[in-house]
C-alpha positions as CSV (number, residue, x, y, z in Angstrom):
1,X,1.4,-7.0,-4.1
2,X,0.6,-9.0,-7.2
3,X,1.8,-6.1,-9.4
4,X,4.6,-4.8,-7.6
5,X,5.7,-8.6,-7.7
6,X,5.1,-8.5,-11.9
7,X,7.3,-5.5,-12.1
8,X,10.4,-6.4,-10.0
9,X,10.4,-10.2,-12.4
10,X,9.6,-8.1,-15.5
11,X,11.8,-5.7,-15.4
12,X,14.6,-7.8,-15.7
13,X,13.5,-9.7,-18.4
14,X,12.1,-6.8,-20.8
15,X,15.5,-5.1,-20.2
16,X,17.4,-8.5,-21.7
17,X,15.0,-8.5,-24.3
18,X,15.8,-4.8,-25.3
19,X,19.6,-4.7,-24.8
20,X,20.5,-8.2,-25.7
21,X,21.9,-8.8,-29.0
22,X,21.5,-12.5,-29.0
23,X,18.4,-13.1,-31.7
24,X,17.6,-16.3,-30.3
25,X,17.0,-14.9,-27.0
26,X,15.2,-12.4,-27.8
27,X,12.8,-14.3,-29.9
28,X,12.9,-17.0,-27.2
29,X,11.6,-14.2,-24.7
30,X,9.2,-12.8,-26.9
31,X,8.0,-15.9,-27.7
32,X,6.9,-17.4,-24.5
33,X,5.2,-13.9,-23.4
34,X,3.4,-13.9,-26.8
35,X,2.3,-17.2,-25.8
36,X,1.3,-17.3,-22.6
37,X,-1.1,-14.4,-23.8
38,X,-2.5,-16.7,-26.3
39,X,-2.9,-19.5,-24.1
40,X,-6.0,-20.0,-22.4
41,X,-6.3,-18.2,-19.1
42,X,-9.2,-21.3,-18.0
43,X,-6.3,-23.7,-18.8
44,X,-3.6,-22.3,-16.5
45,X,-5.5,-21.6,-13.9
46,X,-7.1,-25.4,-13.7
47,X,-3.6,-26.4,-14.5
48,X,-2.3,-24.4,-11.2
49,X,-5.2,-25.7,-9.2
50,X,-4.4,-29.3,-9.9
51,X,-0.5,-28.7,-9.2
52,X,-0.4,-26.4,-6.2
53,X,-3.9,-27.2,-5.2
54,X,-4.7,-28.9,-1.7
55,X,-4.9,-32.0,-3.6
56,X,-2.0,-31.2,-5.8
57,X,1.5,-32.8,-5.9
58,X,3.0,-29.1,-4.9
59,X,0.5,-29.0,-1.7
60,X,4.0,-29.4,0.3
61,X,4.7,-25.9,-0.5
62,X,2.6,-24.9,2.2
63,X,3.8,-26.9,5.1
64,X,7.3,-25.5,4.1
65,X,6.1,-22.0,4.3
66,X,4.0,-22.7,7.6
67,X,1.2,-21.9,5.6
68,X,-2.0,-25.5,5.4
69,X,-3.0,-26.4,2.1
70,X,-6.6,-26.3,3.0
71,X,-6.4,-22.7,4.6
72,X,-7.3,-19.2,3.2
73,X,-3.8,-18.2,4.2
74,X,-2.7,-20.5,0.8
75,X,-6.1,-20.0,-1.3
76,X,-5.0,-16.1,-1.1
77,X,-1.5,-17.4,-2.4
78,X,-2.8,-19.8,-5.2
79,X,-5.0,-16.3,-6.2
80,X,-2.1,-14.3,-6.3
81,X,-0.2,-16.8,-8.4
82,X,-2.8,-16.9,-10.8
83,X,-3.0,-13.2,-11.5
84,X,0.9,-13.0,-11.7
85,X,0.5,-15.5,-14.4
86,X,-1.9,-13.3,-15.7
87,X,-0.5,-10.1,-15.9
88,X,3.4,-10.9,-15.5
89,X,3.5,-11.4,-19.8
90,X,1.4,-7.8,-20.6
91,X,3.9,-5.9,-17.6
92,X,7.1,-7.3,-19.5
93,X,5.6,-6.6,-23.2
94,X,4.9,-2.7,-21.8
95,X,8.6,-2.6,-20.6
96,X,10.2,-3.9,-23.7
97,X,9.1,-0.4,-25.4
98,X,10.1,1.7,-22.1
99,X,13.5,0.2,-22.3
100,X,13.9,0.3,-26.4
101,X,13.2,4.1,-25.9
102,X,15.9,4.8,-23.4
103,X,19.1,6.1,-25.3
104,X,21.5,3.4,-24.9
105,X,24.4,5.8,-25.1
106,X,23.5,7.1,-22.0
107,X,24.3,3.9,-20.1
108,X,27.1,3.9,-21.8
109,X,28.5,7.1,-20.8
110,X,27.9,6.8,-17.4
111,X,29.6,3.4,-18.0
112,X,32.6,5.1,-19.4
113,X,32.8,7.6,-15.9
114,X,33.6,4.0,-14.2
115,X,30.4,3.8,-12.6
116,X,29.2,-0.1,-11.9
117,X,26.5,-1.6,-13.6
118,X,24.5,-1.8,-10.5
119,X,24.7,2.0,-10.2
120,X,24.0,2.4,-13.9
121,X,20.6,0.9,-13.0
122,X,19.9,2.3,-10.3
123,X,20.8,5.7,-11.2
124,X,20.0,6.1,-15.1
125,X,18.1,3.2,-16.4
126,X,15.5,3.4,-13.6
127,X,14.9,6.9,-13.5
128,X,14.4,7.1,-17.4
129,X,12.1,4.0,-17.0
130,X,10.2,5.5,-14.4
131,X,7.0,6.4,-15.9
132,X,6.9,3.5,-18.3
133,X,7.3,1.5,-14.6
134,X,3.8,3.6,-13.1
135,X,2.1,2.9,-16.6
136,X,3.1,-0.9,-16.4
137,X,1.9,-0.9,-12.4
138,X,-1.4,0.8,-13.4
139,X,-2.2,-1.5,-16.3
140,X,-1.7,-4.8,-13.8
141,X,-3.5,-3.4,-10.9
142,X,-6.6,-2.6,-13.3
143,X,-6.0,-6.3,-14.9
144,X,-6.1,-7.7,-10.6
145,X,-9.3,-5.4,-9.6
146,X,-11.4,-6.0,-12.1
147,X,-10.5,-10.2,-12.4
148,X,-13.2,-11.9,-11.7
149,X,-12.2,-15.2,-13.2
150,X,-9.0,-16.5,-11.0
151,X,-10.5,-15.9,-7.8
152,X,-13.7,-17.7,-9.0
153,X,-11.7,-20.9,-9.7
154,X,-8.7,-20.3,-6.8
155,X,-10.3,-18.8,-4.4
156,X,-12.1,-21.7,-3.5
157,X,-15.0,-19.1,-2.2
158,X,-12.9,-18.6,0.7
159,X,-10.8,-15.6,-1.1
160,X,-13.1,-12.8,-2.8
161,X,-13.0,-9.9,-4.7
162,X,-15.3,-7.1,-5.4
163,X,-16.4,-8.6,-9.1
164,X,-16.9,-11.8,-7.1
165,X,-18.9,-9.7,-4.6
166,X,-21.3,-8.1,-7.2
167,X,-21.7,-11.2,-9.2
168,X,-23.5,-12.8,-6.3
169,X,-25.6,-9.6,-5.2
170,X,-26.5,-9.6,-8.9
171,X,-27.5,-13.6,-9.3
172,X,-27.5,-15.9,-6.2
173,X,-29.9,-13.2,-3.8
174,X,-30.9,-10.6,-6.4
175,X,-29.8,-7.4,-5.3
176,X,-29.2,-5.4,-7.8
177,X,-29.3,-1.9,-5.5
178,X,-26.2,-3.7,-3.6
179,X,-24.6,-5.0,-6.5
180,X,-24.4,-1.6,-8.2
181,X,-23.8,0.5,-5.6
182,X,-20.4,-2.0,-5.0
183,X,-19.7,-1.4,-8.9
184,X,-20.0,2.6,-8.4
185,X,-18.0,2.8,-5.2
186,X,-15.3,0.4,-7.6
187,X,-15.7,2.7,-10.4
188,X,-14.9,5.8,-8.3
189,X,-12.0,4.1,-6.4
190,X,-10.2,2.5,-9.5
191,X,-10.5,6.3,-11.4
192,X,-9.2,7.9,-8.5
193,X,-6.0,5.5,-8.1
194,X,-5.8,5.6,-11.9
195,X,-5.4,9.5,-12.0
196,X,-3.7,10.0,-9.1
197,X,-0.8,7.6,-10.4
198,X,-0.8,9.4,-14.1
199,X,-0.3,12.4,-12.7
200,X,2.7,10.7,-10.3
201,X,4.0,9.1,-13.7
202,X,3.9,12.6,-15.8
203,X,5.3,14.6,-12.2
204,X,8.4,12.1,-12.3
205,X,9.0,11.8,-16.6
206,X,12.2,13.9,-17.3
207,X,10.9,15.4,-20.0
208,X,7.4,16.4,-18.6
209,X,7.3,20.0,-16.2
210,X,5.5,19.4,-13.0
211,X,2.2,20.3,-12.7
């Protein structure tokens, strides 16, 4: 969900920072993705954890949604905020380059048939984009399996992934057979979603055959 989420917010904003031919913006976008990489993942994540935290000022968010502060319905959203702040800048950065490498003059002529800008989108930007899209989803869903790091700190031990899972088999009770056998099963699983989605990416590239 977390990566689906990164691509549909940005999308857009790679594709302004392509086509637009305002400098300012486009140093402006580039700028605060650049430096949110740079910034220090510990930091945003405490900084998240104080504002939308049970404690925080934000905590209201989750009586609006229906959703308690205190419950593992809204640790499992403060988790899934803090890997979209996490992998949100590298999805947009990947785009950038997918979008600078789509002919622009092919917008432009289905723009000169009369077609809408909507359909433009839908029906050539999106399809050239396509397998820069897959590569961008791949790259953030490796980023959210293997972070160990945000659900440490907003999970609040109530939300838990499998790097969480293998860290305690490893140090709190010592069991290394466990602990590896959950990294195998992991390895096996990632490199099977991996492939099977770069072979989905090449299958759907224009200029690639299928295999």
């Amino acid at each position: 969900m977390v990566s689906a989420i990164a691509l549909l917010l940005g999308a857009p904003l790679a594709w302004q920072a392509a086509r637009t031919r305002r400098q300012w913006l486009r140093v402006a976008i580039f700028g605060l993705l650049i430096g949110l990489l740079f910034m220090s993942l510990i930091a945003r994540l405490y900084a998240i954890q104080m504002t939308w935290g049970s404690n925080g000022p934000l905590a209201f968010f989750g009586t609006l949604i229906g959703v308690p502060a205190r419950s593992a319905g809204y640790a499992a959203i403060q988790v899934s905020l803090g890997l979209l702040h996490f992998v949100l800048p590298m999805v947009a950065l990947i785009l950038i380059g997918t979008f600078q490498n789509i002919n622009p003059r092919l917008e432009e002529a289905a723009a000169s048939l009369g077609a809408p800008r909507w359909r433009v989108a839908f029906t050539v930007t999106l399809p050239l984009a396509l397998p820069g899209l897959l590569s961008a989803y791949m790259i953030a869903l490796a980023m959210c399996i293997s972070s160990f790091v945000v659900p440490l700190i907003l999970g609040r031990g109530i939300v838990l992934f499998t790097t969480n899972l293998m860290y305690v088999r490893f140090s709190d009770v010592a069991n290394y057979p466990s602990g590896a056998a959950i990294g195998m099963i992991m390895f096996v699983l990632a490199g099977f979603i991996i492939y099977a989605m770069t072979r989905l990416a090449r299958w759907l590239s224009p200029a690639g055959a299928h295999p």
